[in-house]
N, C-alpha and C positions, 0 to 999 in steps of 0.2 A: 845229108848224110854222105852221098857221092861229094867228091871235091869237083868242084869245074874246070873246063880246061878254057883257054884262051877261044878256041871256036866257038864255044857256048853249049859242048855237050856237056859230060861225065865221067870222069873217067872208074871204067867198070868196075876193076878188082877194089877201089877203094873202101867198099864198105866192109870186107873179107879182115880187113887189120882192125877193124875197130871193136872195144870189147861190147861184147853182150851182157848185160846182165837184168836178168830173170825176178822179177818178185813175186814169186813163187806161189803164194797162196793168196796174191790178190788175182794172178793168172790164173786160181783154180778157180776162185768164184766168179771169176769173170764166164769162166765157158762149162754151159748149163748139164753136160755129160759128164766134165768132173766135178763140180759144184754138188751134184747128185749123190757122188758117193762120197765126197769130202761131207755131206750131213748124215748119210747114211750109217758114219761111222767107218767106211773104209777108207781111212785117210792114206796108208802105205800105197793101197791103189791108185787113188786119185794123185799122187805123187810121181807114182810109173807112170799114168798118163801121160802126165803131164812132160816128163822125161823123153817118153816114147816120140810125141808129137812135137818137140822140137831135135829130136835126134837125125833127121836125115839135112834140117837147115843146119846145123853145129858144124858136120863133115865137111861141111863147106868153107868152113872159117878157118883164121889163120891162128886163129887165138880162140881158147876154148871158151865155148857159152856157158854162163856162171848162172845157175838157178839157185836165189836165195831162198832160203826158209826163215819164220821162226820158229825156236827149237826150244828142248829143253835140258835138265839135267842127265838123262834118260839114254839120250841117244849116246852113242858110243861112236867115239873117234869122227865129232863132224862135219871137219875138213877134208873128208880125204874125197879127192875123187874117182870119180865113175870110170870116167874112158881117158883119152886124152883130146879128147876132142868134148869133151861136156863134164860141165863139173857143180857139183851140188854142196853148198854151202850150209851149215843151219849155225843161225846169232844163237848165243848163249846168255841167258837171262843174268843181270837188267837186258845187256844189249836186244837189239829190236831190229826185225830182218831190214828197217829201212835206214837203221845206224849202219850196218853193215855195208850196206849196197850206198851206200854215200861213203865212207869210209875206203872202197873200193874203189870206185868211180875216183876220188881224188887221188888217188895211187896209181891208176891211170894216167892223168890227165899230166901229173906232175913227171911221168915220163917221158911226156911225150906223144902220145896215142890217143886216138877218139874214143868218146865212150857213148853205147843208146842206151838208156833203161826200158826196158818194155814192164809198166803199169799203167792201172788206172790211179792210181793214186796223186791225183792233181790238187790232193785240200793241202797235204801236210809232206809227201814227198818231197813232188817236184820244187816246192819254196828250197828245200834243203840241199837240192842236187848242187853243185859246184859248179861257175863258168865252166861253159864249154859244153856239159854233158847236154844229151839231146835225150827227151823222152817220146815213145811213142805208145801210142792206148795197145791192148791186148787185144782187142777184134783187128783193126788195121795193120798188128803184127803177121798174126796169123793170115790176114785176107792177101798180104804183101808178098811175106816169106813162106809161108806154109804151105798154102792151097798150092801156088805153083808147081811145087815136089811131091803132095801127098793124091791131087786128083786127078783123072784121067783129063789127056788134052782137051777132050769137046765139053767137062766137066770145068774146068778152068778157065774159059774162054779161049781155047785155043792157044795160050801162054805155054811154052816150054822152054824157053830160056831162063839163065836161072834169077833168080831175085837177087834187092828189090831192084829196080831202075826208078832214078830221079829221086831227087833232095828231098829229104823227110823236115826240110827247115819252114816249110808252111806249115807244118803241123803244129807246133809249136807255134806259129803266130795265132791256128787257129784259136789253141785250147788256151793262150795269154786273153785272146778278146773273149773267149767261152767263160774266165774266172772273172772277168770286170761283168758279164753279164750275169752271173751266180750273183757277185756281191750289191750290185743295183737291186735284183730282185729281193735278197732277205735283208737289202737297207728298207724297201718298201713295203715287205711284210712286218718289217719290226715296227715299221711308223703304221700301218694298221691296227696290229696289236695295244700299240700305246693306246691311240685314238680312243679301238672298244673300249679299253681298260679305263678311261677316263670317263667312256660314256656312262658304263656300269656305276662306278662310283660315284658320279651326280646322280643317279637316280636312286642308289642307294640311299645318301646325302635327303636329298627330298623329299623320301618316304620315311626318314628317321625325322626330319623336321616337322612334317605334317603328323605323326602319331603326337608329338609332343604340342604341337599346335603354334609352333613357330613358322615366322614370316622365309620362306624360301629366296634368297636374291635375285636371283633370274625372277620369281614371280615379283618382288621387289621393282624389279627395275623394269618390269615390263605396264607394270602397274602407272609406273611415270611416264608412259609413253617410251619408253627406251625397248630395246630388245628382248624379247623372253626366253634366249638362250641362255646358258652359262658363265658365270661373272667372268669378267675381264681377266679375274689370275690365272682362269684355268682357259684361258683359248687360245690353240692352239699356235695365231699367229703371234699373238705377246708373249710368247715362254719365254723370251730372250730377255725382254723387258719388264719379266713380272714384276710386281712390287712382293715387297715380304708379307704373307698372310700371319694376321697375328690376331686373336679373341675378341670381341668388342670390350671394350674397357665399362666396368660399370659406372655406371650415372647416377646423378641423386637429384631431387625435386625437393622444390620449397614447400611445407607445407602449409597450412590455407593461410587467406593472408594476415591471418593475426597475430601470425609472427612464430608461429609454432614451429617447433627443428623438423628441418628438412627428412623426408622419408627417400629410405634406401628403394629404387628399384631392385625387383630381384636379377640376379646374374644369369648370364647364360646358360641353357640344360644342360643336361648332361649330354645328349642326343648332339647338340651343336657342339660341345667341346671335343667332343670325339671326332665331330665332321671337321675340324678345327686340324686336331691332331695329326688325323688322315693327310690332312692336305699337305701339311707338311713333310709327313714320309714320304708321298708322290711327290713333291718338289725334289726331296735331297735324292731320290732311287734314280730319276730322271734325269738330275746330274747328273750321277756314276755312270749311267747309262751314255748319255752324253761323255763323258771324261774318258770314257773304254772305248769307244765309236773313235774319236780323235786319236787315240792311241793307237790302236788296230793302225786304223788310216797312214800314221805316220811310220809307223813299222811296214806296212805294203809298200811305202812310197818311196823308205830307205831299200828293200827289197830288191823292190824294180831297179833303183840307180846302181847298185850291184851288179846286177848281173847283164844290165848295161856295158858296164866297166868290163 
């Protein structure tokens, strides 16, 4: 956020030109004394707060700190601002406070100027912010910018100089390896979930085939000396290679041998046609699922090579 200089410091006043901007009511529920009154129903309140407590870092800037809202039809006049040093925004429906503050941020940047967003908003924001723009969390704003002005020196740590010092650019590295560690985790809760969901349905499967008094395949093949798991379509390591599950075809038999016409076996229950059926909705959901999974992926990955660039 400081620019470097050739010795390897900072130079101070730099972060004083860059714009600030505020998403407003992800920074109320982030901090639990406005959060409080923003459920309470005193939203005007939790607004002053919120105003209040970044009013003595705003005088400090060179360029006023922009607090987004979203807003409705209601509010009256809600560009206008505050002081000349803080100024409060609210998006007007469809628009959405984080169309705004992206829409801002590149009107910035295409000037010329730096721009930090202070949210937590890292699922669906920060993808949207523009090269260049820098975000930083609502606790680290405040612990950076705030405390230093708003507490006594031995309550500060003895910090009276004024904020922040040093590059806010690791943060951003942090919270880029924080979203690959998000999307690891609910890649392997989804593969949990498949898993149960497949365990359930074989047992489901097996207890429809034994009321009807049909032969189960895992007991089938476990009965040949083979595995008494799960048929090969459905595990886990062949999904790639399954083959296509399709009904047993019915059969017919000779009858005795005097030559009499062949008798019909009966066809498979209803209990198996349905296990039948089943299995094929699980095959095609598993794609899409798979098909969305691949997509997501390559839409991350154009993403990243953006904002790369």
């Amino acid at each position: 956020m400081l620019a470097a200089t050739n010795g390897g410091g900072f130079v101070r006043e730099a972060w004083k030109n860059r714009l600030w901007l505020i998403d407003g009511h992800n920074a109320i529920f982030a901090l639990a004394p406005l959060s409080a009154r923003q459920q309470a129903g005193e939203r005007q309140e939790a607004r002053r707060g919120l105003e209040g407590l970044v009013a003595p870092f705003a005088r400090l800037l060179q360029r006023p700190l922009t607090i987004v809202y979203d807003g409705n039809a209601l509010l009256p006049n809600p560009d206008a601002a505050d002081s000349p040093n803080l100024r409060t925004v609210y998006s007007q429906p469809p628009e959405e406070a984080d169309d705004r503050i992206v829409f801002l941020a590149a009107e910035a940047l295409r000037r010329g100027g730096g721009v930090t967003v202070v949210s937590n908003d890292r699922r669906t924001l920060a993808p949207r912010l523009p090269a260049g723009a820098r975000m930083i969390g609502v606790a680290e704003f405040v612990e950076r910018c705030i405390d230093p002005l708003t507490l006594e020196p031995e309550e500060a740590g003895g910090r009276t100089e004024e904020p922040p010092e040093g590059d806010f650019g690791d943060l951003e590295a942090h919270f880029l390896e924080r979203g690959e560690e998000i999307e690891r985790t609910a890649r392997g809760r989804a593969r949990r979930l498949e898993q149960e969901a497949r365990r359930l349905w074989e047992a489901r499967v097996r207890e429809g085939r034994r009321r009807d008094g049909a032969t189960v395949p895992g007991e089938l093949e476990g009965a040949r000396g083979g595995s008494t798991g799960p048929p090969a379509e459905y595990r886990e390591s062949d999904r790639r290679s399954r083959p296509a599950v399709a009904p047993p075809a019915r059969r017919e038999e000779r009858g005795p041998a005097s030559g009499g016409a062949p008798e019909a076996k009966a066809g498979p229950g209803r209990a198996e046609r349905e296990a039948w059926k089943e299995a094929r909705e699980v095959k095609r959901r598993r794609g899409e699922r798979r098909q969305a999974r691949r997509h997501a992926q390559r839409q991350a990955g154009g993403g990243k090579r953006s904002r790369r660039k």
